[in-house]
N, CA, C and O of each residue as an XYZ file, in Angstrom:
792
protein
N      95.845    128.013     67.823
C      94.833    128.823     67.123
C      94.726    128.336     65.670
O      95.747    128.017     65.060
N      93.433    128.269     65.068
C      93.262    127.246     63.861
C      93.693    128.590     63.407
O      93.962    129.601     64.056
N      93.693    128.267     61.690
C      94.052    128.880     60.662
C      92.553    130.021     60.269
O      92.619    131.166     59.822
N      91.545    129.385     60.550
C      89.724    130.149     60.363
C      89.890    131.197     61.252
O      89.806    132.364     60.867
N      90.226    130.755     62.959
C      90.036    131.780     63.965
C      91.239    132.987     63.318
O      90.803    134.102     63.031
N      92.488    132.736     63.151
C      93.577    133.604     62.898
C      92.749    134.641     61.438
O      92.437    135.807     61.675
N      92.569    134.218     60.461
C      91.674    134.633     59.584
C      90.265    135.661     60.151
O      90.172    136.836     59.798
N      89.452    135.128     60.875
C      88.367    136.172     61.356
C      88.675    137.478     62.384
O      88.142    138.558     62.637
N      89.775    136.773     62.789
C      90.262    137.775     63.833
C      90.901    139.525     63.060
O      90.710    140.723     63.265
N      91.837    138.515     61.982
C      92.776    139.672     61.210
C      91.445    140.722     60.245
O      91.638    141.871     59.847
N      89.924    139.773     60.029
C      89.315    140.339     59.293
C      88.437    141.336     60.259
O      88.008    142.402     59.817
N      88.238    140.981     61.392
C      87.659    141.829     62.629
C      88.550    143.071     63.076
O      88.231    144.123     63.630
N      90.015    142.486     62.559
C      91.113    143.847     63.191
C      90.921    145.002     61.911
O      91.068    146.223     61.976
N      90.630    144.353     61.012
C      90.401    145.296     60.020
C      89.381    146.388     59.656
O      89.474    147.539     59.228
N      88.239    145.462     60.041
C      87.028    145.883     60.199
C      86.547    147.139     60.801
O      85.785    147.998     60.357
N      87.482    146.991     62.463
C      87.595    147.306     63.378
C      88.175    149.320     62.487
O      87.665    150.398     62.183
N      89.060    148.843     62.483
C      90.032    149.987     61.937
C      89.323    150.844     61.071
O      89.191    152.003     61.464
N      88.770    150.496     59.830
C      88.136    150.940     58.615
C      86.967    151.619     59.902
O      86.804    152.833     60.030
N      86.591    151.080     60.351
C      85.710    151.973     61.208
C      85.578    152.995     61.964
O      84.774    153.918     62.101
N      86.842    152.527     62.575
C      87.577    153.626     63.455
C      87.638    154.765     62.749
O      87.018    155.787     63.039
N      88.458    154.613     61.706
C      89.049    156.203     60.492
C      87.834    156.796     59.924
O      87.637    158.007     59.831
N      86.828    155.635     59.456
C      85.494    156.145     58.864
C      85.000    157.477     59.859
O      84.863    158.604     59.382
N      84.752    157.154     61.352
C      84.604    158.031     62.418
C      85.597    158.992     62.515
O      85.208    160.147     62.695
N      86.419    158.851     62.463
C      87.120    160.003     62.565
C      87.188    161.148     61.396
O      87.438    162.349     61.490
N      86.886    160.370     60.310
C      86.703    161.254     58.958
C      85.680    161.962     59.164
O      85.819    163.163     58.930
N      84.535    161.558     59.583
C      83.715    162.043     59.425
C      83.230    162.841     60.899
O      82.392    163.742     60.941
N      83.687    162.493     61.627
C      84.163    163.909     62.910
C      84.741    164.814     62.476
O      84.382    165.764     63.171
N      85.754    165.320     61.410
C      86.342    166.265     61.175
C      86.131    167.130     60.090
O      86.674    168.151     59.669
N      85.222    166.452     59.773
C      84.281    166.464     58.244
C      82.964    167.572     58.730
O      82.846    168.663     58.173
N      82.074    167.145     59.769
C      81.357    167.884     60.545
C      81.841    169.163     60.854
O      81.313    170.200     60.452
N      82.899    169.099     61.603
C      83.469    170.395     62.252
C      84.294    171.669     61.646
O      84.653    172.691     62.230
N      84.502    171.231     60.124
C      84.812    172.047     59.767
C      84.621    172.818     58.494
O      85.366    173.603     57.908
N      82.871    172.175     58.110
C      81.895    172.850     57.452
C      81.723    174.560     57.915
O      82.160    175.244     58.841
N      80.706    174.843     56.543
C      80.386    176.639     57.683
C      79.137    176.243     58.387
O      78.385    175.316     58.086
N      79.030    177.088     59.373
C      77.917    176.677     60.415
C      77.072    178.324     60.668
O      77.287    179.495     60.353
N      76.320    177.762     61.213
C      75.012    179.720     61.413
C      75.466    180.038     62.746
O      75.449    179.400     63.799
N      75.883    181.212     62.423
C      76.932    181.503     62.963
C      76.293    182.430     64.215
O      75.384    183.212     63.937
N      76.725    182.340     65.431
C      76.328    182.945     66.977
C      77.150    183.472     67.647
O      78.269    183.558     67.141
N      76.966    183.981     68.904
C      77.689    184.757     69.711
C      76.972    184.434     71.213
O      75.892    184.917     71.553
N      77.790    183.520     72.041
C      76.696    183.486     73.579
C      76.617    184.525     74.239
O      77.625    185.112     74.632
N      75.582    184.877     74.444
C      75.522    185.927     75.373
C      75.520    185.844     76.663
O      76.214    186.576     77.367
N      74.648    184.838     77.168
C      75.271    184.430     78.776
C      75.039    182.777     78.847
O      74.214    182.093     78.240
N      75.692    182.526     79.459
C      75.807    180.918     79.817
C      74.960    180.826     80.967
O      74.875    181.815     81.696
N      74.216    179.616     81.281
C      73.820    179.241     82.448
C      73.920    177.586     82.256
O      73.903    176.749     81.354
N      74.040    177.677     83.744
C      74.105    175.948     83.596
C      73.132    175.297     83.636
O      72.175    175.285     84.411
N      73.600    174.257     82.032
C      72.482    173.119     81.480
C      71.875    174.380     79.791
O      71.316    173.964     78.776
N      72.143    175.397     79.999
C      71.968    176.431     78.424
C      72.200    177.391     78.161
O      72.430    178.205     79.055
N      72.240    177.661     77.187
C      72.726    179.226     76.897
C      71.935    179.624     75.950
O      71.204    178.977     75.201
N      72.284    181.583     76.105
C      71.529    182.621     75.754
C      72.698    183.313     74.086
O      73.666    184.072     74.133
N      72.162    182.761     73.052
C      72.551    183.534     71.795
C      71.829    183.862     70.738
O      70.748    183.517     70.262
N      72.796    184.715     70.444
C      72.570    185.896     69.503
C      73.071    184.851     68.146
O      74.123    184.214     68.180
N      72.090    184.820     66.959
C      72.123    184.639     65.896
C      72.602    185.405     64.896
O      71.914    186.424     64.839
N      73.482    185.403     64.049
C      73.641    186.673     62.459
C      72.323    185.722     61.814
O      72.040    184.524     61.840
N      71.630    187.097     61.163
C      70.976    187.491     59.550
C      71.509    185.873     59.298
O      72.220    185.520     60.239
N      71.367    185.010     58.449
C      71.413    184.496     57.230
C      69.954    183.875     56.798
O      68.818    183.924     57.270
N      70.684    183.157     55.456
C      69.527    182.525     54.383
C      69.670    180.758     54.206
O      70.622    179.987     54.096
N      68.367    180.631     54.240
C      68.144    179.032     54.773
C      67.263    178.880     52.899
O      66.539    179.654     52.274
N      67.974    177.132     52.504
C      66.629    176.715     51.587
C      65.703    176.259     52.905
O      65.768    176.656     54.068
N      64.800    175.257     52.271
C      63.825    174.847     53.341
C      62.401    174.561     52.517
O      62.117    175.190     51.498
N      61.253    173.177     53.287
C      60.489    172.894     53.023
C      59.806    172.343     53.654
O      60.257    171.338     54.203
N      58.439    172.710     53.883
C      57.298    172.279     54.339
C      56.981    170.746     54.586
O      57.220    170.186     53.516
N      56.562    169.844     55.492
C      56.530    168.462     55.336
C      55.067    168.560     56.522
O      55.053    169.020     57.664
N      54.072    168.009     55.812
C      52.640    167.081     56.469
C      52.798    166.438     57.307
O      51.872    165.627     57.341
N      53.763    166.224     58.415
C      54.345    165.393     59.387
C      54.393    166.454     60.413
O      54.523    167.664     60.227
N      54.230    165.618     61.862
C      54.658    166.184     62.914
C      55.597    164.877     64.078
O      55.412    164.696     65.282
N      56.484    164.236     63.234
C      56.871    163.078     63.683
C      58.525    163.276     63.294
O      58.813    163.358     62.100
N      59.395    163.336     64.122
C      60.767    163.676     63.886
C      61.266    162.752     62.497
O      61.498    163.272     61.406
N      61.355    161.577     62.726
C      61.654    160.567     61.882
C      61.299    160.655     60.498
O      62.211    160.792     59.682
N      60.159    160.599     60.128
C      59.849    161.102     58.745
C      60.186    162.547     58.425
O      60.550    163.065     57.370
N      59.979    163.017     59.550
C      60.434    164.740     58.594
C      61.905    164.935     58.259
O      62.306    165.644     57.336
N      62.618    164.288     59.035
C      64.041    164.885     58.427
C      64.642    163.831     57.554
O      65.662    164.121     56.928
N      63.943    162.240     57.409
C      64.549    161.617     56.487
C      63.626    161.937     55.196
O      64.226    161.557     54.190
N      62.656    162.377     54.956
C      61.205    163.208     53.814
C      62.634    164.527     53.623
O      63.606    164.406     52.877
N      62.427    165.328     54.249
C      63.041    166.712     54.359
C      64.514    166.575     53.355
O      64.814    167.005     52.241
N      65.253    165.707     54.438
C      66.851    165.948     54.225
C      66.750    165.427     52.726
O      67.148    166.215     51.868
N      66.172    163.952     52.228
C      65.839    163.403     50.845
C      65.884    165.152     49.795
O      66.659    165.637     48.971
N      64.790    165.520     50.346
C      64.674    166.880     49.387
C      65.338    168.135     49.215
O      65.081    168.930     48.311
N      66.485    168.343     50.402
C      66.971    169.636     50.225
C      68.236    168.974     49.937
O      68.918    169.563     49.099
N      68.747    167.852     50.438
C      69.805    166.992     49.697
C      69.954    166.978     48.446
O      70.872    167.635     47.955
N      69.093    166.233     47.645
C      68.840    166.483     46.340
C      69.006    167.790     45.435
O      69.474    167.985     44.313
N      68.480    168.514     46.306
C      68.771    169.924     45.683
C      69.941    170.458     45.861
O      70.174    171.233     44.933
N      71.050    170.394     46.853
C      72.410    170.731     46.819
C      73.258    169.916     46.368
O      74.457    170.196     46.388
N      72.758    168.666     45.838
C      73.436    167.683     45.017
C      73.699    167.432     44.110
O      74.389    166.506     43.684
N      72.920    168.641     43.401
C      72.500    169.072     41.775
C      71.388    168.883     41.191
O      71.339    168.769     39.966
N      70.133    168.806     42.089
C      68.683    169.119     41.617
C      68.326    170.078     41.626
O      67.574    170.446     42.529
N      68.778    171.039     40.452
C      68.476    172.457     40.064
C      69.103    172.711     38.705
O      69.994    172.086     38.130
N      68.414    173.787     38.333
C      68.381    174.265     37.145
C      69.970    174.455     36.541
O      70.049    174.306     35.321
N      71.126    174.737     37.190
C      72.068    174.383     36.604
C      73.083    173.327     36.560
O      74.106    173.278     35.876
N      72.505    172.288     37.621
C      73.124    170.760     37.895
C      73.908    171.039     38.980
O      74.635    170.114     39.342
N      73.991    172.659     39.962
C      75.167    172.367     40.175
C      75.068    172.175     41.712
O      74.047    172.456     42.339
N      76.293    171.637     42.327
C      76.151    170.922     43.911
C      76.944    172.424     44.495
O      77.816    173.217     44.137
N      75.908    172.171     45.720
C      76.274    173.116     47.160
C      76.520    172.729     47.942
O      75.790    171.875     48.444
N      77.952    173.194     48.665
C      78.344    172.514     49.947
C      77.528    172.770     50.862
O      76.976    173.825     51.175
N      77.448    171.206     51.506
C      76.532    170.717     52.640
C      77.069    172.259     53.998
O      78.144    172.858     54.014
N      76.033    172.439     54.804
C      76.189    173.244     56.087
C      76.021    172.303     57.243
O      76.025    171.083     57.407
N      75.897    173.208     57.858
C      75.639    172.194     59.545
C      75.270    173.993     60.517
O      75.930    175.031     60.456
N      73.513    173.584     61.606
C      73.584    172.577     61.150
C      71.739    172.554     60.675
O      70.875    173.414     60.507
N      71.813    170.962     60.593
C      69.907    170.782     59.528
C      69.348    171.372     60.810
O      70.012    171.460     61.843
N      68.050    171.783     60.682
C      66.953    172.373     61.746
C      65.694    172.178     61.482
O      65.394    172.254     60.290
N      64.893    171.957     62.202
C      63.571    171.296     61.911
C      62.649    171.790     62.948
O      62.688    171.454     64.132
N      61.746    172.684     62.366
C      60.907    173.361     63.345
C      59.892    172.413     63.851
O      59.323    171.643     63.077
N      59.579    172.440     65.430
C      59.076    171.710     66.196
C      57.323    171.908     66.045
O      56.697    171.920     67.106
N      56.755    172.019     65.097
C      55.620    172.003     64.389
C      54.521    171.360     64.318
O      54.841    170.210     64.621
N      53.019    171.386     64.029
C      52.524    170.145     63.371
C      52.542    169.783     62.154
O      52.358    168.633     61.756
N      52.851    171.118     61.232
C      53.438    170.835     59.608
C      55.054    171.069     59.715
O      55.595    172.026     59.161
N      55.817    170.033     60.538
C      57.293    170.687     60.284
C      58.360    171.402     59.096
O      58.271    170.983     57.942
N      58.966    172.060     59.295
C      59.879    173.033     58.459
C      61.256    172.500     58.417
O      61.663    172.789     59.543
N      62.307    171.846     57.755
C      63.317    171.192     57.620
C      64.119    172.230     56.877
O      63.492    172.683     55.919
N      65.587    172.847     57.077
C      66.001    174.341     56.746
C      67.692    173.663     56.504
O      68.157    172.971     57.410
N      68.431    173.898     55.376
C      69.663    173.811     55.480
C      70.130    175.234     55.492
O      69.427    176.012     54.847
N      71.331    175.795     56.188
C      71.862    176.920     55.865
C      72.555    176.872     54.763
O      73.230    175.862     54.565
N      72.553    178.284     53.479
C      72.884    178.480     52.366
C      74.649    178.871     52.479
O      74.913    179.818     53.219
N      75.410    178.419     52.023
C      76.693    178.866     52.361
C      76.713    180.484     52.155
O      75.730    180.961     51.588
N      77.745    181.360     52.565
C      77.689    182.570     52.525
C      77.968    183.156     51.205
O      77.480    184.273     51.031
N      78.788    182.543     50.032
C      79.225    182.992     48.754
C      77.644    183.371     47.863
O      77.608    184.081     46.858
N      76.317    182.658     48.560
C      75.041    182.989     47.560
C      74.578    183.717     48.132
O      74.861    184.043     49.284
N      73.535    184.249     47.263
C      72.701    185.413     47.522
C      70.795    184.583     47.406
O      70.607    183.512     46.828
N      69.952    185.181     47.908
C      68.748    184.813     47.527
C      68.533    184.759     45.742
O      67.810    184.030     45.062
N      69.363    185.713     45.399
C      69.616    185.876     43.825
C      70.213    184.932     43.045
O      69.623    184.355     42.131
N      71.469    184.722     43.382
C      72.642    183.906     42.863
C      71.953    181.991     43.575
O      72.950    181.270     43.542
N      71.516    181.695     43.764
C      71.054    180.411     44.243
C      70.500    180.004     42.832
O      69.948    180.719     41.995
N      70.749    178.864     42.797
C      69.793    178.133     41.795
C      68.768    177.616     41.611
O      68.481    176.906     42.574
N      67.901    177.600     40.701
C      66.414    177.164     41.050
C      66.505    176.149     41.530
O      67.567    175.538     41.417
N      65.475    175.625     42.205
C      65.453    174.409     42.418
C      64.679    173.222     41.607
O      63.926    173.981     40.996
N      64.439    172.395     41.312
C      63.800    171.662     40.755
C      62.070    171.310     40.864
O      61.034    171.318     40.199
N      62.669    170.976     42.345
C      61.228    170.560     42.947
C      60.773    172.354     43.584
O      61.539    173.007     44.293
N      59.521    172.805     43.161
C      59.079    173.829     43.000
C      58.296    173.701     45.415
O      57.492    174.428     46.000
N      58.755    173.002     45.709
C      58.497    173.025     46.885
C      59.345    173.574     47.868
O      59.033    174.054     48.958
N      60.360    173.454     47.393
C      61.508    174.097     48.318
C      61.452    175.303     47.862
O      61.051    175.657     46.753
N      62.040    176.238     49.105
C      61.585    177.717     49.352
C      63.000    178.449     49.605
O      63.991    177.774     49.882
N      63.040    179.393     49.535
C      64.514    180.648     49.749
C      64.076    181.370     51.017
O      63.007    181.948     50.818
N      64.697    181.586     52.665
C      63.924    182.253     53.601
C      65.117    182.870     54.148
O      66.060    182.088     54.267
N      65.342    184.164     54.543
C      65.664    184.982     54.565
C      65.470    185.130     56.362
O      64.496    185.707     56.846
N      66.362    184.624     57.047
C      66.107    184.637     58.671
C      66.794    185.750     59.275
O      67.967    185.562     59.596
N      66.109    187.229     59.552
C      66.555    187.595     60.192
C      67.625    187.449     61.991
O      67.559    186.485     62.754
N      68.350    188.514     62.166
C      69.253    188.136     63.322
C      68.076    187.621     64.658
O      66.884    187.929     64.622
N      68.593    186.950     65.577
C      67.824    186.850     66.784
C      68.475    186.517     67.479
O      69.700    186.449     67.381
N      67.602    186.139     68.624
C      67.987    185.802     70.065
C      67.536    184.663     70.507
O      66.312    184.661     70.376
N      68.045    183.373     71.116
C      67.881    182.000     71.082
C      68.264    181.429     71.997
O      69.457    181.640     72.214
N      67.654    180.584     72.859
C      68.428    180.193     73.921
C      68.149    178.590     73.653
O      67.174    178.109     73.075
N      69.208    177.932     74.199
C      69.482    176.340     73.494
C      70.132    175.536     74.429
O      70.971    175.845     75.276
N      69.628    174.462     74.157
C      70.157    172.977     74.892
C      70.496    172.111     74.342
O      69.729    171.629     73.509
N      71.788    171.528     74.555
C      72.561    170.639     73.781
C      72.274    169.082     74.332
O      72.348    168.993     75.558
N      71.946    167.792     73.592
C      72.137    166.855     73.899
C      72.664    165.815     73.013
O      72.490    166.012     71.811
N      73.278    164.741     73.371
C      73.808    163.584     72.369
C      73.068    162.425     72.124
O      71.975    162.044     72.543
N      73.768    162.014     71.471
C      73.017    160.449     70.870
C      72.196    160.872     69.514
O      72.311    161.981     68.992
N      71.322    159.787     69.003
C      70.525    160.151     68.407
C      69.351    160.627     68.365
O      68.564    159.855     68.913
N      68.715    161.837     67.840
C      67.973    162.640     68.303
C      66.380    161.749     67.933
O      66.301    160.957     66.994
N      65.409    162.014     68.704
C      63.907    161.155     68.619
C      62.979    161.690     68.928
O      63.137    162.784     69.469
N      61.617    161.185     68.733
C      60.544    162.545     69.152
C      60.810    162.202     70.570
O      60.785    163.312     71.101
N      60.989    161.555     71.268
C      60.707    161.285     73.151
C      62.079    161.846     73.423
O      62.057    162.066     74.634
N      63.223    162.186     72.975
C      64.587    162.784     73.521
C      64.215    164.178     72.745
O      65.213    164.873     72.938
N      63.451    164.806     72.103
C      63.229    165.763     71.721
C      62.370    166.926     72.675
O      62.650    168.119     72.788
N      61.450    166.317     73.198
C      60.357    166.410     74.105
C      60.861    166.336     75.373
O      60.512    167.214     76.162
N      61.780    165.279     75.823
C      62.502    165.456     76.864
C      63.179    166.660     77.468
O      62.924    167.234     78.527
N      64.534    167.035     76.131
C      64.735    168.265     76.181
C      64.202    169.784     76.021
O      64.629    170.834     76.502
N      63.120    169.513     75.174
C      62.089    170.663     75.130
C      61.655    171.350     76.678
O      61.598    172.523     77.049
N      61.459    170.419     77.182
C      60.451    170.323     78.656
C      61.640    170.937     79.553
O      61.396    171.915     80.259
N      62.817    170.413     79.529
C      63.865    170.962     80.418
C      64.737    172.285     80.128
O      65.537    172.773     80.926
N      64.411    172.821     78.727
C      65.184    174.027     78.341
C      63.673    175.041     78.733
O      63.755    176.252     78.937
N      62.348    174.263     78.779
C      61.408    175.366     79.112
C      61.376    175.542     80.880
O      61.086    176.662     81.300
N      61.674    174.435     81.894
C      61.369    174.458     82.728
C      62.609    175.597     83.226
O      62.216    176.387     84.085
N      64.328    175.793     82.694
C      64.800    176.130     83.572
C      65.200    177.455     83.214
O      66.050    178.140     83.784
N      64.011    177.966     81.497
C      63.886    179.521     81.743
C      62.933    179.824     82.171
O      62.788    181.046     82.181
N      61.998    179.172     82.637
C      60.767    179.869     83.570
C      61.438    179.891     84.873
O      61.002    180.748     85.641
N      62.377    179.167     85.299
C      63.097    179.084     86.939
C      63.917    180.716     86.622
O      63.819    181.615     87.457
N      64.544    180.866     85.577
C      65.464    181.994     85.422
C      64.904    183.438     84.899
O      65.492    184.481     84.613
N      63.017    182.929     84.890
C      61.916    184.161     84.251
C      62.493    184.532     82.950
O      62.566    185.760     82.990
N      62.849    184.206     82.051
C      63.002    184.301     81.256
C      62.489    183.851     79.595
O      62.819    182.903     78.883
N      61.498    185.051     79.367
C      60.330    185.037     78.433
C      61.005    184.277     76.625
O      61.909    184.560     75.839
N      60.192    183.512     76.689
C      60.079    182.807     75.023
C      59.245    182.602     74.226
O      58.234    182.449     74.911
N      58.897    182.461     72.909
C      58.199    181.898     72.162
C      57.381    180.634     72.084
O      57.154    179.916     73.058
N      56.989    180.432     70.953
C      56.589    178.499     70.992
C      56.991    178.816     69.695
O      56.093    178.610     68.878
N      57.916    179.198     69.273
C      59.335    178.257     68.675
C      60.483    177.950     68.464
O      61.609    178.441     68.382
N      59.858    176.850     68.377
C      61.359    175.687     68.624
C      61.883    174.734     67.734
O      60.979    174.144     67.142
N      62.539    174.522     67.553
C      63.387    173.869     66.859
C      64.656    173.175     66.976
O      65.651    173.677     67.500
N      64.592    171.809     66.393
C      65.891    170.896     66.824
C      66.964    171.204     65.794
O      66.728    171.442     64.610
N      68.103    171.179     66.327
C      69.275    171.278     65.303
C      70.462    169.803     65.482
O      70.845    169.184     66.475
N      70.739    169.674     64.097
C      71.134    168.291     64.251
C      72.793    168.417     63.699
O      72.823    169.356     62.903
N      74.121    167.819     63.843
C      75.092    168.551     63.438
C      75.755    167.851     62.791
O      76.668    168.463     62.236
N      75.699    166.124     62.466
C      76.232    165.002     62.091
C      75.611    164.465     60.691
O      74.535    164.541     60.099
N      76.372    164.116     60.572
C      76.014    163.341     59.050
C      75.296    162.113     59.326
O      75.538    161.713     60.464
N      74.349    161.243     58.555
C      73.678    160.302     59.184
C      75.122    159.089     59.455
O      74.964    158.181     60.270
N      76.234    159.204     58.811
C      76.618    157.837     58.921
C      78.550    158.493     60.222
O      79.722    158.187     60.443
N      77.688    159.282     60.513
C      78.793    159.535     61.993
C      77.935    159.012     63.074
O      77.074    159.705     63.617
N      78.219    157.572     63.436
C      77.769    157.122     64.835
C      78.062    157.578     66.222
O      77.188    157.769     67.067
N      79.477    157.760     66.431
C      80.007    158.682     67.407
C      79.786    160.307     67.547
O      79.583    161.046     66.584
N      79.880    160.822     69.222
C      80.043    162.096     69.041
C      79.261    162.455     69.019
O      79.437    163.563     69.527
N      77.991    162.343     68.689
C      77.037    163.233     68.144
C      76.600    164.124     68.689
O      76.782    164.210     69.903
N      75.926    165.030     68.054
C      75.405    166.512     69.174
C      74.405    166.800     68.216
O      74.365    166.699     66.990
N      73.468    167.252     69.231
C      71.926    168.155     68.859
C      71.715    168.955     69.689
O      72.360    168.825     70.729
N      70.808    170.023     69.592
C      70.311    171.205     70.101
C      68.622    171.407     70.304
O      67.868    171.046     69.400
N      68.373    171.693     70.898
C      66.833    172.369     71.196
C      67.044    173.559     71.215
O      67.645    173.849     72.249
N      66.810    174.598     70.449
C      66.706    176.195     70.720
C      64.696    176.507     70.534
O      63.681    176.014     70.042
N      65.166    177.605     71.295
C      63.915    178.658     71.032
C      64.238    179.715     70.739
O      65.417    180.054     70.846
N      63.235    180.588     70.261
C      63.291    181.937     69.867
C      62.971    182.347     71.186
O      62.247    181.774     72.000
N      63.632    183.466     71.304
C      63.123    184.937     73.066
C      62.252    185.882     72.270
O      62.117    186.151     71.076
N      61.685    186.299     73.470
C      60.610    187.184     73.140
C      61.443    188.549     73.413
O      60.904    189.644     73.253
């Protein structure tokens, strides 16, 4: 074995590794943020039926009805704003998870950690982002992996509607994807399709 191959190899084992831990950091990093918080009410197989708590979402409007631009447009802007684009500089821990109403003007929503109030929040900078106040509900949801797209979005849409009309079970038209990963966790990943019940 030349001295180059022994060299690329040790730099590939390394590589390798730094990657590995990167993933794992950031798997554990995900999971043990605060999250909007539920209660299942009944399971069925392929989704389930929950109950949402009350909380408070920032959130902003985006001219898009195209997954891709809205949550990298979106996340850019409510990012910014928990990063310290607001009136007192100061940063808010990230939630999980982002949600993006299935729209033709989509709605991109981080949950507000529980220590603020609609009061106690800080202005925001950009006068576009909004304070919304989501009452409790009822939601029924489908989980899928990988990375989420408008055609795996639509996919699952179609199959969380087909198998509560099999189970008669009345909904809205809205919907919304929930996303739970940080952009630079490749592994693991998980998303959601929920709807609101009628």
């Amino acid at each position: 074995m030349t001295l180059f191959l022994k060299t690329f190899l040790i730099i590939l084992g390394v590589l390798f590794l730094l990657f590995v831990g990167s993933q794992i950091y950031f798997y554990r990093s995900s999971r043990i943020i605060e999250g909007y918080k539920y209660s299942v009410t009944k399971a069925y197989e392929g989704f389930e039926i929950r109950k949402y708590e009350a909380s408070l979402f920032t959130s902003v409007k985006l001219d898009t009805d195209t997954y891709k631009q809205a949550s990298s447009k979106g996340f850019a802007i409510l990012g910014g704003y928990i990063f310290g684009k607001n009136e007192k500089k100061e940063q808010i821990s990230m939630t999980s998870p982002v949600a993006l109403s299935l729209e033709e003007e989509m709605t991109i929503m981080f949950l507000v950690p529980k220590k603020f109030t609609k009061e106690t929040l800080p202005k925001p900078e950009n006068s576009e982002i909004q304070f919304i106040e989501v009452p409790e509900k009822k939601m029924a949801a489908i989980t899928f992996g990988g990375w989420a797209s408008d055609k795996k979005i639509e996919k699952y849409r179609l199959q969380l509607m087909a198998m509560l009309d099999n189970k008669a079970i009345k909904y809205s038209n809205k919907f919304s994807v929930l996303g739970y990963n940080s952009p630079f966790e490749l592994l693991s990943r998980k998303n959601e399709i929920v709807v609101e019940l009628e």
